[in-house]
C-alpha positions as a Markdown table, in Angstrom:
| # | Residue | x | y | z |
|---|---|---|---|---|
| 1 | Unk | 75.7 | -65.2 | -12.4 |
| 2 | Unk | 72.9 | -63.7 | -14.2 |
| 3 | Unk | 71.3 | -60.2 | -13.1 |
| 4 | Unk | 68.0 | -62.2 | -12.6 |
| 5 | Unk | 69.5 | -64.7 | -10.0 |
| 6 | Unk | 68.1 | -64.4 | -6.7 |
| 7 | Unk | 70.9 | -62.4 | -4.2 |
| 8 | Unk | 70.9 | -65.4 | -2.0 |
| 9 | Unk | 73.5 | -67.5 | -4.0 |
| 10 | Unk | 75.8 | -64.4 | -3.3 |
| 11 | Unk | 75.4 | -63.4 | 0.1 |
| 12 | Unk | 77.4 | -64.0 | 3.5 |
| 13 | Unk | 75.2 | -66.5 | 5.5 |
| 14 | Unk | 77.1 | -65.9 | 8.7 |
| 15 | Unk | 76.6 | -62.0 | 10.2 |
| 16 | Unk | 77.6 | -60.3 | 13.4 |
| 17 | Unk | 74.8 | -58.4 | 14.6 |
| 18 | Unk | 74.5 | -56.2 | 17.9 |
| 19 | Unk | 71.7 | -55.5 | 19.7 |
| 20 | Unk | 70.6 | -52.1 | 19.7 |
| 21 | Unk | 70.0 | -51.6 | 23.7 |
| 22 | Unk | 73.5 | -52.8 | 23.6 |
| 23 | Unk | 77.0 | -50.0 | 24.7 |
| 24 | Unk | 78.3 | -48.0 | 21.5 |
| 25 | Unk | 81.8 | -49.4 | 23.3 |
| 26 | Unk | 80.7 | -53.3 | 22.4 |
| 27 | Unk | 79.7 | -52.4 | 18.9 |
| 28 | Unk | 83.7 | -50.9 | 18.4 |
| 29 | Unk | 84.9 | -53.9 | 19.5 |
| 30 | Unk | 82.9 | -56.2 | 17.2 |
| 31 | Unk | 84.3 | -54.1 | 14.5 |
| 32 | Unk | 87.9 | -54.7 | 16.3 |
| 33 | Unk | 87.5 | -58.7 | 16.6 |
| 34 | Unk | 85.4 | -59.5 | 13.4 |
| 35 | Unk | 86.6 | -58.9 | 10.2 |
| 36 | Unk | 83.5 | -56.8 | 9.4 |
| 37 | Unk | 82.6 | -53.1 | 8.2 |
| 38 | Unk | 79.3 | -53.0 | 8.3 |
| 39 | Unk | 76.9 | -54.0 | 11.6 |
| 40 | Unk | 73.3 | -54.8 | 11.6 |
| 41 | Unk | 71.4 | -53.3 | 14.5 |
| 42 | Unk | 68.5 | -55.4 | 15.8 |
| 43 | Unk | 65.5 | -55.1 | 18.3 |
| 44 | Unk | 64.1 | -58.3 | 20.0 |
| 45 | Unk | 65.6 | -59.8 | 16.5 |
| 46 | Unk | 64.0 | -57.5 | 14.0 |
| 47 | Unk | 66.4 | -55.0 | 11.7 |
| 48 | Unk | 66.0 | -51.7 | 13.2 |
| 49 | Unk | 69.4 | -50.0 | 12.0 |
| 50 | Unk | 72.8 | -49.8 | 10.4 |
| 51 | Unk | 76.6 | -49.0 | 11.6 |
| 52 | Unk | 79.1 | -48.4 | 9.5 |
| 53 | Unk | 82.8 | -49.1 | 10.6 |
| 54 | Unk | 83.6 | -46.0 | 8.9 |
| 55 | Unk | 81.6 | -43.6 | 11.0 |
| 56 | Unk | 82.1 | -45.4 | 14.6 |
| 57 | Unk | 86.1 | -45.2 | 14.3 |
| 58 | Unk | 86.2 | -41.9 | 13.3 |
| 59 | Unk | 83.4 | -41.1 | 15.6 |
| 60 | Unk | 86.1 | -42.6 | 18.8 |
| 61 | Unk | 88.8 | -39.7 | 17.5 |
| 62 | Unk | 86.6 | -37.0 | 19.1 |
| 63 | Unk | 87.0 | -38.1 | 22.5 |
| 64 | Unk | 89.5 | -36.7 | 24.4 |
| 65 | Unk | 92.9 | -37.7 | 24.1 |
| 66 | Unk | 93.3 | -36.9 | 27.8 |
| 67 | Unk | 90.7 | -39.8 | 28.7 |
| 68 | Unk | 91.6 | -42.8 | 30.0 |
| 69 | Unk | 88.8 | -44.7 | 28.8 |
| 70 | Unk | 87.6 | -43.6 | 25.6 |
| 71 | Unk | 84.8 | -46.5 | 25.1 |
| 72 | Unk | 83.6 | -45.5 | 28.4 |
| 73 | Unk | 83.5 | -41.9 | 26.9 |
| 74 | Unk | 81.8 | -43.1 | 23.9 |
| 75 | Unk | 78.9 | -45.0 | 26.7 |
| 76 | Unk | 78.2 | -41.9 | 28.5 |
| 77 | Unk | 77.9 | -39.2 | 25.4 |
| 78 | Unk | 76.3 | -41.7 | 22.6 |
| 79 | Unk | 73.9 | -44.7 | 22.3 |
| 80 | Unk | 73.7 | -46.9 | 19.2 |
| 81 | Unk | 70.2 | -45.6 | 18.5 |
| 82 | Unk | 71.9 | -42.5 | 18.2 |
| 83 | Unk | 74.3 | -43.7 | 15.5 |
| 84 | Unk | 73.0 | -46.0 | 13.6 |
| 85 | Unk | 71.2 | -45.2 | 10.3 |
| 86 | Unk | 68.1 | -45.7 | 9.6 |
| 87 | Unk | 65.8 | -46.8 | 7.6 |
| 88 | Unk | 68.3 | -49.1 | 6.5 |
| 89 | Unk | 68.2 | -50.4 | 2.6 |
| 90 | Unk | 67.6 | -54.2 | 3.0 |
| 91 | Unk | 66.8 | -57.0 | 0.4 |
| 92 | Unk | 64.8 | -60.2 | 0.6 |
| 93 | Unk | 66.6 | -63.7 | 0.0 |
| 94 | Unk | 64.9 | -63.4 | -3.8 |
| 95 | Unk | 65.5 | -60.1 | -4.4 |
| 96 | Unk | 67.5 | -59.8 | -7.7 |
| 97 | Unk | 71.2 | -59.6 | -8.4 |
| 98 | Unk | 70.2 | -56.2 | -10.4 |
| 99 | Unk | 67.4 | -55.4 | -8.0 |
| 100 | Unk | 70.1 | -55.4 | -5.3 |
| 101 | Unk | 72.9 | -53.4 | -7.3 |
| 102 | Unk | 69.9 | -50.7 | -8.0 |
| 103 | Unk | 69.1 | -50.5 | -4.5 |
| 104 | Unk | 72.9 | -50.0 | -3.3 |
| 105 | Unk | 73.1 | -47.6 | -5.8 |
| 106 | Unk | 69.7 | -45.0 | -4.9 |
| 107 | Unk | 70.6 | -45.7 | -1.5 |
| 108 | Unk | 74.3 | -44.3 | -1.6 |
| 109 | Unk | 75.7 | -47.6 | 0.6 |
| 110 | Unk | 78.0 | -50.5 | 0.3 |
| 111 | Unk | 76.4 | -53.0 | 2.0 |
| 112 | Unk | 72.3 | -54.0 | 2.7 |
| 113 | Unk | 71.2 | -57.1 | 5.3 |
| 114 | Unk | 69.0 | -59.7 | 3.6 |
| 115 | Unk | 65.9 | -60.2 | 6.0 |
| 116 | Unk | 63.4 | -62.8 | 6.2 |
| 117 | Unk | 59.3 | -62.0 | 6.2 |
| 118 | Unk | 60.2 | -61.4 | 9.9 |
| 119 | Unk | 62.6 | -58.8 | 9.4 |
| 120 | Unk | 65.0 | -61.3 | 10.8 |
| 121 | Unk | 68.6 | -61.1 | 9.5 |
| 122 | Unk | 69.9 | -64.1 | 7.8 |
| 123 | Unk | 72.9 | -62.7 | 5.3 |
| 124 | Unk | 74.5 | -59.7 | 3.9 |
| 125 | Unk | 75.7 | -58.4 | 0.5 |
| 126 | Unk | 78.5 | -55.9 | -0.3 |
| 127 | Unk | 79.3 | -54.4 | -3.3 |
| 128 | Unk | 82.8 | -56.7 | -2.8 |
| 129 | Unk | 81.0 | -59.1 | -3.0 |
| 130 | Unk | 78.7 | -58.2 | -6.2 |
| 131 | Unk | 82.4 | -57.4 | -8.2 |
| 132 | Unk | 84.0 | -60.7 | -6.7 |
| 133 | Unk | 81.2 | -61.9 | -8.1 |
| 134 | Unk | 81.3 | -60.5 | -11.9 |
| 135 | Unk | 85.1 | -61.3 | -11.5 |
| 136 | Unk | 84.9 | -65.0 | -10.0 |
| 137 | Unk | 81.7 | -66.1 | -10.2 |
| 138 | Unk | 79.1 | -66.6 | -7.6 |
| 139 | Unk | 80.2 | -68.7 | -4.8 |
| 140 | Unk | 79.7 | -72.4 | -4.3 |
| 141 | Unk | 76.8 | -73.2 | -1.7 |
| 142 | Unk | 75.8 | -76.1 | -0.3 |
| 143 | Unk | 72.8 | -78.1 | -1.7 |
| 144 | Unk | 69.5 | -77.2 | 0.1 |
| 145 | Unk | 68.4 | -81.2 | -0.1 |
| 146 | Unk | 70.0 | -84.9 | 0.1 |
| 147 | Unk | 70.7 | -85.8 | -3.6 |
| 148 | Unk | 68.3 | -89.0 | -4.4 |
| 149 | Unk | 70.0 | -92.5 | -4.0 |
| 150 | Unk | 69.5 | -92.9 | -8.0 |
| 151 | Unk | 70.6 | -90.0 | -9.2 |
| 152 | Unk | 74.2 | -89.6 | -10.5 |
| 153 | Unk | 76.9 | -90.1 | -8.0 |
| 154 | Unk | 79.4 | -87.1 | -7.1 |
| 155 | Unk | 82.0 | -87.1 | -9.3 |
| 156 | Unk | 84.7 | -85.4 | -7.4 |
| 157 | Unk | 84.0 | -88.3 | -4.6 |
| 158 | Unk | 84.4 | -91.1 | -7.5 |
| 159 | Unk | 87.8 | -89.9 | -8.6 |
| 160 | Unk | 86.6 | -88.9 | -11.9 |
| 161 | Unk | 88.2 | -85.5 | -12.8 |
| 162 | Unk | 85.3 | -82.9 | -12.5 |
| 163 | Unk | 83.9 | -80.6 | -15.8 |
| 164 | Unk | 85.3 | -77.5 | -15.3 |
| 165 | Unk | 88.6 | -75.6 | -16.5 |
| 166 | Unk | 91.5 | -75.2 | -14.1 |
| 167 | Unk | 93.2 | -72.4 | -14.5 |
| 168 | Unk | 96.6 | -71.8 | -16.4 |
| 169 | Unk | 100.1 | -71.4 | -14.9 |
| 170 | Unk | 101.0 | -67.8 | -15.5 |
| 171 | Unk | 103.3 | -69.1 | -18.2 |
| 172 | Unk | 100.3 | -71.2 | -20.2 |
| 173 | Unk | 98.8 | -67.7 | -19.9 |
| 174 | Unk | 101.9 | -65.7 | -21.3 |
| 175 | Unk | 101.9 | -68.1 | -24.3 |
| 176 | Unk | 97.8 | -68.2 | -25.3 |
| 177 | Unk | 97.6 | -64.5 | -25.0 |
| 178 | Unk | 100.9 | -64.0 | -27.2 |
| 179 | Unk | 99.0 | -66.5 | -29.6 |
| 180 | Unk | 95.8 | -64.7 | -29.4 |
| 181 | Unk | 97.7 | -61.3 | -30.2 |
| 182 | Unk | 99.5 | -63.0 | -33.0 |
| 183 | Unk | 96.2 | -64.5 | -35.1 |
| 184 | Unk | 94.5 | -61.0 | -34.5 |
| 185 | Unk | 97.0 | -58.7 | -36.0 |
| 186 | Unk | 98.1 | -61.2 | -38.7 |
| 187 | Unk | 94.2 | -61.7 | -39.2 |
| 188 | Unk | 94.4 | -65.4 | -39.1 |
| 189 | Unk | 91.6 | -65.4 | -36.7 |
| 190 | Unk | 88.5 | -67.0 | -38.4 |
| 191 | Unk | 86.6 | -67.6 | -35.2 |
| 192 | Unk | 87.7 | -64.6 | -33.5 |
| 193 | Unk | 89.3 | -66.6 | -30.6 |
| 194 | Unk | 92.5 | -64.2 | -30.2 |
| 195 | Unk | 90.0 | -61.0 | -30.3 |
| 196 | Unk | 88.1 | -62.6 | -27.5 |
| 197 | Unk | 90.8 | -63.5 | -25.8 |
| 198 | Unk | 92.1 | -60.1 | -25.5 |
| 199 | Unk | 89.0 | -58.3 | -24.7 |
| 200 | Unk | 88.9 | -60.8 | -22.0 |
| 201 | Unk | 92.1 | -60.1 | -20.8 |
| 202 | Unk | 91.6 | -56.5 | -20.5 |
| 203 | Unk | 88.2 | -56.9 | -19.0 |
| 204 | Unk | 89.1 | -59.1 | -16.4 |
| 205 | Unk | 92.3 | -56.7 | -15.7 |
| 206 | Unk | 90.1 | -53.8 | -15.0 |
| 207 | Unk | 87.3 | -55.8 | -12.9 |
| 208 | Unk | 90.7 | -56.7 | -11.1 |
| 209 | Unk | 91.8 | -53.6 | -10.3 |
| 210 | Unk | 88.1 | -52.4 | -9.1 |
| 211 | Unk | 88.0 | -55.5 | -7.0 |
| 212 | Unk | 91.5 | -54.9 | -5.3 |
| 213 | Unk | 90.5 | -51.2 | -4.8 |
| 214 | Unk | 87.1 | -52.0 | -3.4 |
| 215 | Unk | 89.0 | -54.2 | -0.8 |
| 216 | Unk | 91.2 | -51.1 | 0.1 |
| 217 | Unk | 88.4 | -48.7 | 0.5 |
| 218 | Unk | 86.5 | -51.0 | 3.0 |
| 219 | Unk | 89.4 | -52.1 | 5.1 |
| 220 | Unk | 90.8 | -48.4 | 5.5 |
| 221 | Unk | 87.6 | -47.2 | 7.1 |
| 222 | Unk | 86.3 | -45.8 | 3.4 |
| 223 | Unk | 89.3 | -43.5 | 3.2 |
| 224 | Unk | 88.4 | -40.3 | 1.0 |
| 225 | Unk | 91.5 | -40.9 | -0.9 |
| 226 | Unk | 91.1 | -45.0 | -1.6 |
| 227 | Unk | 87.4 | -43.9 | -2.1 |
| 228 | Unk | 88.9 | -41.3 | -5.3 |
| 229 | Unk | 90.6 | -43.8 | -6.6 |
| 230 | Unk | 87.8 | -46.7 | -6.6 |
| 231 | Unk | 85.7 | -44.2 | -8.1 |
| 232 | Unk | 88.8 | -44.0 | -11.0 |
| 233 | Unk | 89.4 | -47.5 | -11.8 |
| 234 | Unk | 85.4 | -48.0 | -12.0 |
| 235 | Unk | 85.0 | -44.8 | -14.7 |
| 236 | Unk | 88.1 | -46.8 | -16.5 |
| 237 | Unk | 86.2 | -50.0 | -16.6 |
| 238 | Unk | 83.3 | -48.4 | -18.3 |
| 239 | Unk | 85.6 | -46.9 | -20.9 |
| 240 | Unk | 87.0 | -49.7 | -21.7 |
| 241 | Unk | 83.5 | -51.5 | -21.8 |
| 242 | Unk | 82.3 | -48.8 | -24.2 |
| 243 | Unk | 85.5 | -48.7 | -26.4 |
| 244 | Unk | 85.2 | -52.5 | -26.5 |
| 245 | Unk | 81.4 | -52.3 | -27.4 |
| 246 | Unk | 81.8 | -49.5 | -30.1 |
| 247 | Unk | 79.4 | -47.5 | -28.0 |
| 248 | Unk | 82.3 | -44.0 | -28.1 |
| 249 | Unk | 83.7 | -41.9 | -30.5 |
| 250 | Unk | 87.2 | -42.8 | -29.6 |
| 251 | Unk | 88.4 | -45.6 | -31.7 |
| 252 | Unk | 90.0 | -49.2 | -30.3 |
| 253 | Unk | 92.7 | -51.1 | -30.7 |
| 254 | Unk | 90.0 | -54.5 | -31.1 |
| 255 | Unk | 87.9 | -52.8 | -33.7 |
């Protein structure tokens, strides 16, 4: 996916919202029963505000442990006009793959709604999603219009095998990147396939790693400690990128 590709081919079409006249208690439990850190606070339908997972569980630890009820604790001390943020950072269906990552980045958050001209909330983006992304590829989405009666037929539906790379049993991979570290040292690599080939290797094992952490950090509630360590495997990506690009002073093993 190119950094000029508009946002939409990435984001999450389906999103939880809560309404923000609604109890702080209901907006726990959407974090409870939806696999979701991030909640999109609306008035009569428009984007007023943001909750953050995060910040409403830790926010339940202050109520007494003597209290039977602690959402009903939560109700009677807090309203979700209280503890929502805003303004929130939001992006348009158009906006920009790189206009989106610049706008997560000034605005110090991990997630923005994509609104319509209405202020209406039709998706969401996530810095998960923007490595997944880099690392996977964009997701498939469905085509906006019926495909004309002339044009070519799908190919998956007429058994013909479709025109894109599977990928390799972890034993293929053993044996291509043993070749491609054998034509680069013994320098019988005229095409450069077995340098690639192991600059791709590393890269993807680092975009891995950020991906896998980025995961952790979200599901633990943006632990301090999981968010130490995604901060770490993203500073090693770069490195690597910048060893890999000749851009340091520190010499590579690929140059």
């Amino acid at each position: 996916m190119r950094p000029d590709e508009p946002i939409s081919r990435l984001m999450t079409e389906t999103v939880v919202v809560i309404d923000v006249g609604r109890a702080a208690s209901e907006a726990l439990n959407c974090f409870v029963q939806y696999p979701i850190h991030h909640l999109p606070v609306v008035s009569k339908g428009r984007l007023v505000g943001m909750l953050s997972s995060a910040n409403l569980l830790k926010l339940e630890l202050f109520a007494p442990k003597a209290s039977a009820d602690r959402g009903a604790y939560l109700d009677e001390h807090f309203t979700l006009e209280q503890l929502m943020r805003a303004p929130v950072t939001s992006l348009r269906p158009h906006s920009s793959l790189s206009e989106a990552c610049e706008k997560l980045i000034d605005g110090g958050v991990h997630a923005a709604p994509i609104v319509d001209d209405a202020d209406h909330v039709v998706g969401m983006v996530t810095t998960t999603d923007i490595i997944r992304c880099l690392l996977q590829g964009p997701p498939r989405k469905s085509p906006l219009s019926l495909p004309d009666e002339e044009s070519e037929p799908d190919k998956e539906r007429s058994g013909e095998p479709p025109h894109y790379h599977r990928k390799p049993t972890e034993e293929q991979y053993s044996i291509a990147m043993r070749t491609a570290e054998i034509l680069h040292v013994e320098e019988r690599d005229p095409r450069y396939l077995g340098k690639s080939m192991l600059y791709l290797d590393q890269r993807c094992a680092c975009l891995r790693s950020v991906l896998e952490l980025a995961d952790r950090f979200l599901r633990s509630g943006q632990e301090a400690e999981v968010h130490a360590l995604l901060l770490k495997a993203i500073h090693a990506a770069k490195r690597t990128e910048e060893h890999a690009t000749g851009q340091t002073r520190v010499p590579f093993l690929l140059d």
